[in-house]
C-alpha positions as CSV (number, residue, x, y, z in Angstrom):
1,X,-7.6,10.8,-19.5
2,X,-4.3,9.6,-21.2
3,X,-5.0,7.7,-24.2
4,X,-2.3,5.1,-23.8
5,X,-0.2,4.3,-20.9
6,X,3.5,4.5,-21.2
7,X,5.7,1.5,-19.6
8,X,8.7,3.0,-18.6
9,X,12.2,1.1,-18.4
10,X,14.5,1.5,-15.7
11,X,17.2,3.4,-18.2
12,X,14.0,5.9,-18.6
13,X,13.8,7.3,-15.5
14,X,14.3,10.7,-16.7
15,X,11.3,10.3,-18.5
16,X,9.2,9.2,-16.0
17,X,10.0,12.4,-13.7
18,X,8.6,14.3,-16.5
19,X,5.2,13.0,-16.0
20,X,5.6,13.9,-12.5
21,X,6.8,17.5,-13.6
22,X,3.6,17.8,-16.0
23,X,1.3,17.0,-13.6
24,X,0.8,13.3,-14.6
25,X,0.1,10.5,-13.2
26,X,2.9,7.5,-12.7
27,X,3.2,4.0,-11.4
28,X,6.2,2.8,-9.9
29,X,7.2,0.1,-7.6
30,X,8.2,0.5,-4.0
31,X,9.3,-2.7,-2.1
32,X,5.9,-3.1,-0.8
33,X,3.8,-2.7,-3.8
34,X,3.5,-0.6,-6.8
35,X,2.2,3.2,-5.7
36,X,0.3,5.5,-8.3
37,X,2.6,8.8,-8.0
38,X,1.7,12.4,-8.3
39,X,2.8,15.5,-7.1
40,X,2.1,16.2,-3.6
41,X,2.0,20.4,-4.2
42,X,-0.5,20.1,-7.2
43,X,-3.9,19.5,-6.9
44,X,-4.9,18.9,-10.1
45,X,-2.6,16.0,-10.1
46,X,-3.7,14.8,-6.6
47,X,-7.2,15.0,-7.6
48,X,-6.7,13.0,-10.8
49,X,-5.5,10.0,-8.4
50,X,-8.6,9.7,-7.2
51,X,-10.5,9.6,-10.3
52,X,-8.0,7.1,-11.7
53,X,-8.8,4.6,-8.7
54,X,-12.5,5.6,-7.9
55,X,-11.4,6.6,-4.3
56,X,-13.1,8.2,-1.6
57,X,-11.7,11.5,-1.2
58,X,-12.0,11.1,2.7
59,X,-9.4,8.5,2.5
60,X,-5.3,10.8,3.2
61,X,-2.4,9.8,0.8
62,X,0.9,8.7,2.2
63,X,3.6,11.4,0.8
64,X,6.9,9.4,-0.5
65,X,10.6,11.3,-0.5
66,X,13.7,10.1,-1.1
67,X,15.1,10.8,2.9
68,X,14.1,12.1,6.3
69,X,15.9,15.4,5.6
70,X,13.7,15.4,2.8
71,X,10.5,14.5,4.9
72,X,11.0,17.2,7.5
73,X,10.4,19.5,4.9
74,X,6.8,18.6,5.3
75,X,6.1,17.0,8.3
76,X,6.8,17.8,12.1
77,X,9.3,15.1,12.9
78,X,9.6,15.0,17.1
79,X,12.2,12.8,18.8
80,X,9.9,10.2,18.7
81,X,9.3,9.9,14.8
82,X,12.8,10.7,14.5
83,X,13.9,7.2,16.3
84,X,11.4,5.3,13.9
85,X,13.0,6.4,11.4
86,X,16.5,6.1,11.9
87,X,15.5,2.4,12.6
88,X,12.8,1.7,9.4
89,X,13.9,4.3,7.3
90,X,14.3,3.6,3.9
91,X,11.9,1.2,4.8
92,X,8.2,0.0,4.5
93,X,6.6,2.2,7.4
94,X,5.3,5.0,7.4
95,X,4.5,7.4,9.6
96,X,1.6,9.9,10.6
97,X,3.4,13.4,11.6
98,X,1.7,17.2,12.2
99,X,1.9,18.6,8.8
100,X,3.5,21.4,8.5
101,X,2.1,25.0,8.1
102,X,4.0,26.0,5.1
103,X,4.7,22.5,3.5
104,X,2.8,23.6,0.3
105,X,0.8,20.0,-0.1
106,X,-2.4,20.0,-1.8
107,X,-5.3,19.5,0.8
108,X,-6.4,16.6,-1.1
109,X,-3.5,14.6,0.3
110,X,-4.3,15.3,3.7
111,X,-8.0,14.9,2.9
112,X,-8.6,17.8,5.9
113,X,-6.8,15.9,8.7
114,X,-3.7,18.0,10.4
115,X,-1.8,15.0,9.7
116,X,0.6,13.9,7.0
117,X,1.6,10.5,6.3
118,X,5.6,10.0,4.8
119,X,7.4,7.2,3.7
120,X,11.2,7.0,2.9
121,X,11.0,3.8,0.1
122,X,13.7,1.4,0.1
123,X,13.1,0.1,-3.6
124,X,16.6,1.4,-6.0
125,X,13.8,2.5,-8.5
126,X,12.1,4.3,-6.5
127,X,14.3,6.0,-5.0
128,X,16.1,7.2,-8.1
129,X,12.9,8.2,-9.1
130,X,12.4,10.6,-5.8
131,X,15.9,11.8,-5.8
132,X,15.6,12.4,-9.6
133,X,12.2,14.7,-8.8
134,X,13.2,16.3,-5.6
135,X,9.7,16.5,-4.3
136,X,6.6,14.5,-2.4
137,X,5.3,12.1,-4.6
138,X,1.7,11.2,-3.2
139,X,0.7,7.4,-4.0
140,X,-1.5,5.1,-2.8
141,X,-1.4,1.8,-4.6
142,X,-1.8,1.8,-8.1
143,X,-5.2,-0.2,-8.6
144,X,-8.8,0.6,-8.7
145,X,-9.9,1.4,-5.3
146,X,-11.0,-1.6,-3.1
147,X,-9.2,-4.2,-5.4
148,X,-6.1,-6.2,-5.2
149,X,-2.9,-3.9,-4.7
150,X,-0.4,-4.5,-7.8
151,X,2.9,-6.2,-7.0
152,X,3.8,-6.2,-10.7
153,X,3.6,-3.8,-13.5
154,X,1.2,-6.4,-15.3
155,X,-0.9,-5.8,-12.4
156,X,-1.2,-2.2,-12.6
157,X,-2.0,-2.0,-16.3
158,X,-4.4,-4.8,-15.6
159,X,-6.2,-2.6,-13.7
160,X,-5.6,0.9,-15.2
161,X,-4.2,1.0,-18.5
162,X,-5.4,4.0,-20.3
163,X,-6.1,6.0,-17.2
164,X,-2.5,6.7,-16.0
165,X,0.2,8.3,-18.1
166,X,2.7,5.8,-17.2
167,X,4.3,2.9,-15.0
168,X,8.0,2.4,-14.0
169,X,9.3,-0.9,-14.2
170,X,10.5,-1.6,-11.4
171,X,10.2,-6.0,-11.2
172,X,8.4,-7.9,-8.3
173,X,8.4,-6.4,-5.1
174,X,9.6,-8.1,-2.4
175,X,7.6,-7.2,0.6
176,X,4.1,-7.3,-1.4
177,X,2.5,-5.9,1.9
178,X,1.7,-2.5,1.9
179,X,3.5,0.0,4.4
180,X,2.8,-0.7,8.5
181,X,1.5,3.2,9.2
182,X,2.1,4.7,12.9
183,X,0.2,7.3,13.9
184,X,3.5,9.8,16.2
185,X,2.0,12.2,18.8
186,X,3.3,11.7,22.7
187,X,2.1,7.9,21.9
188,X,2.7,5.7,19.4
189,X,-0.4,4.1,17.7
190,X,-0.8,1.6,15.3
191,X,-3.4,2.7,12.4
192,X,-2.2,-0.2,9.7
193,X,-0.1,-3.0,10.2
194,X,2.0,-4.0,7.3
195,X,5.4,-4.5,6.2
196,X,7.1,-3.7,9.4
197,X,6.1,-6.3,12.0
198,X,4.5,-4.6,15.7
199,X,7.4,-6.4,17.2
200,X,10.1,-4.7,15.8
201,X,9.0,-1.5,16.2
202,X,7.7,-2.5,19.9
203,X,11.7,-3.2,20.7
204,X,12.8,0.1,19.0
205,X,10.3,1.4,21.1
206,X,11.0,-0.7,24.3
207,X,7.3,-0.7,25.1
208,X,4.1,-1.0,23.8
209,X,1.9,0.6,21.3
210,X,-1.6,1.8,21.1
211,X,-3.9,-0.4,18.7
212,X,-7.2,2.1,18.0
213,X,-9.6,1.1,14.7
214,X,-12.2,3.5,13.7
215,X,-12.6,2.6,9.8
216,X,-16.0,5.1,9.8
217,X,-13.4,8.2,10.1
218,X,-10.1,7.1,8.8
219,X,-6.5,9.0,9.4
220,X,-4.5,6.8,7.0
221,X,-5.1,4.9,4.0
222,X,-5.9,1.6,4.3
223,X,-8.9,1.9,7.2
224,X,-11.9,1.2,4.8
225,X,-13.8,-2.0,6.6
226,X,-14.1,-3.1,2.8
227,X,-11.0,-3.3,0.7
228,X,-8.3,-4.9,-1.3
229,X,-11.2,-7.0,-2.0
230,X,-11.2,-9.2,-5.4
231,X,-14.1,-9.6,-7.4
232,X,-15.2,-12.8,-6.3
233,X,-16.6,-13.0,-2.6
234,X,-14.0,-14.1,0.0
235,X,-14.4,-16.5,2.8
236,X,-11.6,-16.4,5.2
237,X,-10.4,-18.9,7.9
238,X,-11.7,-21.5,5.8
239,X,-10.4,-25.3,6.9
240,X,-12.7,-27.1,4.3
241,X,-12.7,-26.4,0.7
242,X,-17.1,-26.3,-0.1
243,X,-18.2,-26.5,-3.4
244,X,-18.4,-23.9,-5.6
245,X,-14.7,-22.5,-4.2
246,X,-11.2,-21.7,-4.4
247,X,-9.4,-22.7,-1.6
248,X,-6.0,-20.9,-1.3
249,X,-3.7,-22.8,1.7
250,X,-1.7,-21.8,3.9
251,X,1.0,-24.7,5.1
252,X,-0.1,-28.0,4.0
253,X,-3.9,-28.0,3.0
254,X,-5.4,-30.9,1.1
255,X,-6.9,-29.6,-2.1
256,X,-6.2,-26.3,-2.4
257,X,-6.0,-24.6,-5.5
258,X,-3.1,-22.0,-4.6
259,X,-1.2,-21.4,-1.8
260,X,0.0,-18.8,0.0
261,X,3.2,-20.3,1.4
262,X,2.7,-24.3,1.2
263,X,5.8,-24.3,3.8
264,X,3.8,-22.3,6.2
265,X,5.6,-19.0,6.0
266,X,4.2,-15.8,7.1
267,X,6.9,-14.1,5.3
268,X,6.5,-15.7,2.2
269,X,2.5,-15.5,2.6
270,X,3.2,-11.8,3.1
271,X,5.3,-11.5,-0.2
272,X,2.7,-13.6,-2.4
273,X,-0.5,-12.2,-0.6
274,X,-1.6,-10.3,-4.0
275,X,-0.2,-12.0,-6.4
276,X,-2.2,-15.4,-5.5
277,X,-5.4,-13.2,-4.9
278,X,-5.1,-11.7,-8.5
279,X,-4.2,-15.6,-9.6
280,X,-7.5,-16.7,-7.3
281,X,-9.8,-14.3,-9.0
282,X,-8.9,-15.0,-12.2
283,X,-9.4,-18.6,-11.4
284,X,-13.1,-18.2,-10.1
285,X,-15.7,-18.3,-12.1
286,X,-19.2,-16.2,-12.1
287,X,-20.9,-17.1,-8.6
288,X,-17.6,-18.8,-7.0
289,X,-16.5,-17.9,-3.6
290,X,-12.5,-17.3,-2.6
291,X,-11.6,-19.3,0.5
292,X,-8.6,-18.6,2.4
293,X,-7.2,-20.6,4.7
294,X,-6.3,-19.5,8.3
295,X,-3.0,-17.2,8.9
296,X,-1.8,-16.9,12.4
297,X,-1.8,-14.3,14.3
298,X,1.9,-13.5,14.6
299,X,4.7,-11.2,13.6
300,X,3.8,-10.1,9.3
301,X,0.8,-12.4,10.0
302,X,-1.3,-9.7,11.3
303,X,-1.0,-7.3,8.3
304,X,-2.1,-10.3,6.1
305,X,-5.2,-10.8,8.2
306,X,-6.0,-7.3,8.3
307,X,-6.1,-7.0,4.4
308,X,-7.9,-11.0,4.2
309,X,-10.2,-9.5,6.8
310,X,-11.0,-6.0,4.6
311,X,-11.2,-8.4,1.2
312,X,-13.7,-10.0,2.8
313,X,-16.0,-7.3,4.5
314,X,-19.6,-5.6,3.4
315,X,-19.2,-4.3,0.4
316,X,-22.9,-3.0,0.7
């Protein structure tokens, strides 16, 4: 376990592929949130993602590159994923493609499935981090596992300093939604929504896609009934504040604590999602419950309720 983690400057980038090169592990923002990187092809590296977060090694890892020509190299790309993305690509989606035979990826990133999961980031620093290591970087986000996903590089060493080897600055990201995830055979099918909204990709598409949930046997990160959950419990769809909370609004709410967008955006909601859960833990003292006010249902709305939904779930 690295003694002391390094934070990285922009100018530094150079030294930050060297921790990927050595087999260490790196933080570094994507537009979405901040991923903890490794290299794909070595397992030892892989495997000491999962110690760093404490995460269940059923759960795949999405692969990051710096371009589809890049991601091919990996994955089996049919027309269909191809059209995705020329569309989203750099982008935050990723998508769920027949891993190749000979793509030299650890098995730990695939976590036995005969799927891989690749993302093209949009973020400058990340990808002159990928172009500058010409290889798969796996990453989920870089936080313990079940907790709130980083959206700064305070964040991250919040959560592990002195367990990574280093984080990238790389500012605020903008999204602050994790990736959507599509799973690409002869249909398309939604396993995580997220920064790409179902619509979009429904009009690329011009038609529908499928919607199936299993989170006992998941095929992309993401899929655990409980995560991105905060210390503090978490009530969602609260209209009241009851005593003994923090009420974070959505839109105008009387008394709450925090808000999410206070003009009622979903964007905005979607960019400031972890940040005000962070903020909202912080605030809560031992025994006090996280309310969340309702989110509708629409366009980046129903990746936010999909992670409120997770914070909130049996953690038993």
């Amino acid at each position: 376990m690295p003694q002391k983690t390094r934070h990285f400057q922009p100018e530094e980038t150079a030294l930050a592929v060297d921790v990927l090169r050595t087999g260490g592990l790196l933080a570094f923002a994507t537009e979405t949130v901040y991923g903890l990187g490794a290299d794909a092809r070595n397992g030892a590296a892989v495997a000491a993602i999962y110690a760093a977060k404490g995460r269940p090694a059923f759960n795949p890892l999405i692969i990051h590159v710096a371009d589809l020509e890049s991601g091919e190299k990996y994955g089996v790309f049919s027309d269909k994923a191809r059209q995705l993305a020329y569309a989203f690509w750099p982008g935050p989606l990723s998508l769920v493609v027949p891993v190749r035979g000979d793509a030299g990826l650890s098995s730990l990133v695939t976590a036995g499935l005969e799927t891989v999961a690749i993302r093209v980031p949009a973020h400058e620093g990340a990808q002159a981090l990928l172009a500058a290591f010409d290889g798969p970087v796996a990453a989920p986000s870089a936080n313990p596992s079940g907790g709130i996903s980083p959206t700064r590089a305070a964040h991250v060493m919040a959560g592990l300093n002195g367990r990574i080897d280093g984080v990238l600055e790389g500012g605020d990201c903008a999204v602050g939604l994790e990736s959507t995830i599509l799973l690409v055979n002869d249909e398309v099918a939604l396993l995580r929504a997220g920064g790409v909204a179902v619509e979009d990709i429904e009009a690329v598409l011009r038609g529908p896609i499928l919607r199936p949930s299993d989170p006992e046997t998941p095929q992309s990160p993401g899929q655990l009934a409980s995560h991105y959950a905060p210390n503090a419990a978490v009530r969602i769809n609260a209209t009241t504040k009851q005593d003994g909370e923090i009420l974070i609004g959505f839109g105008a709410v009387s008394g709450a604590d925090i808000s999410l967008s206070e003009m009622g955006s979903v964007s905005e909601a979607a960019a400031n999602l972890f940040a005000v859960l962070h903020r909202a833990d912080a605030m809560a003292a031992i025994g006090q419950t996280i309310a969340i006010s309702p989110v509708p249902m629409m366009g980046l709305g129903l990746a936010i309720n999909d992670r409120l939904e997770r914070a909130a779930g049996d953690r038993s």
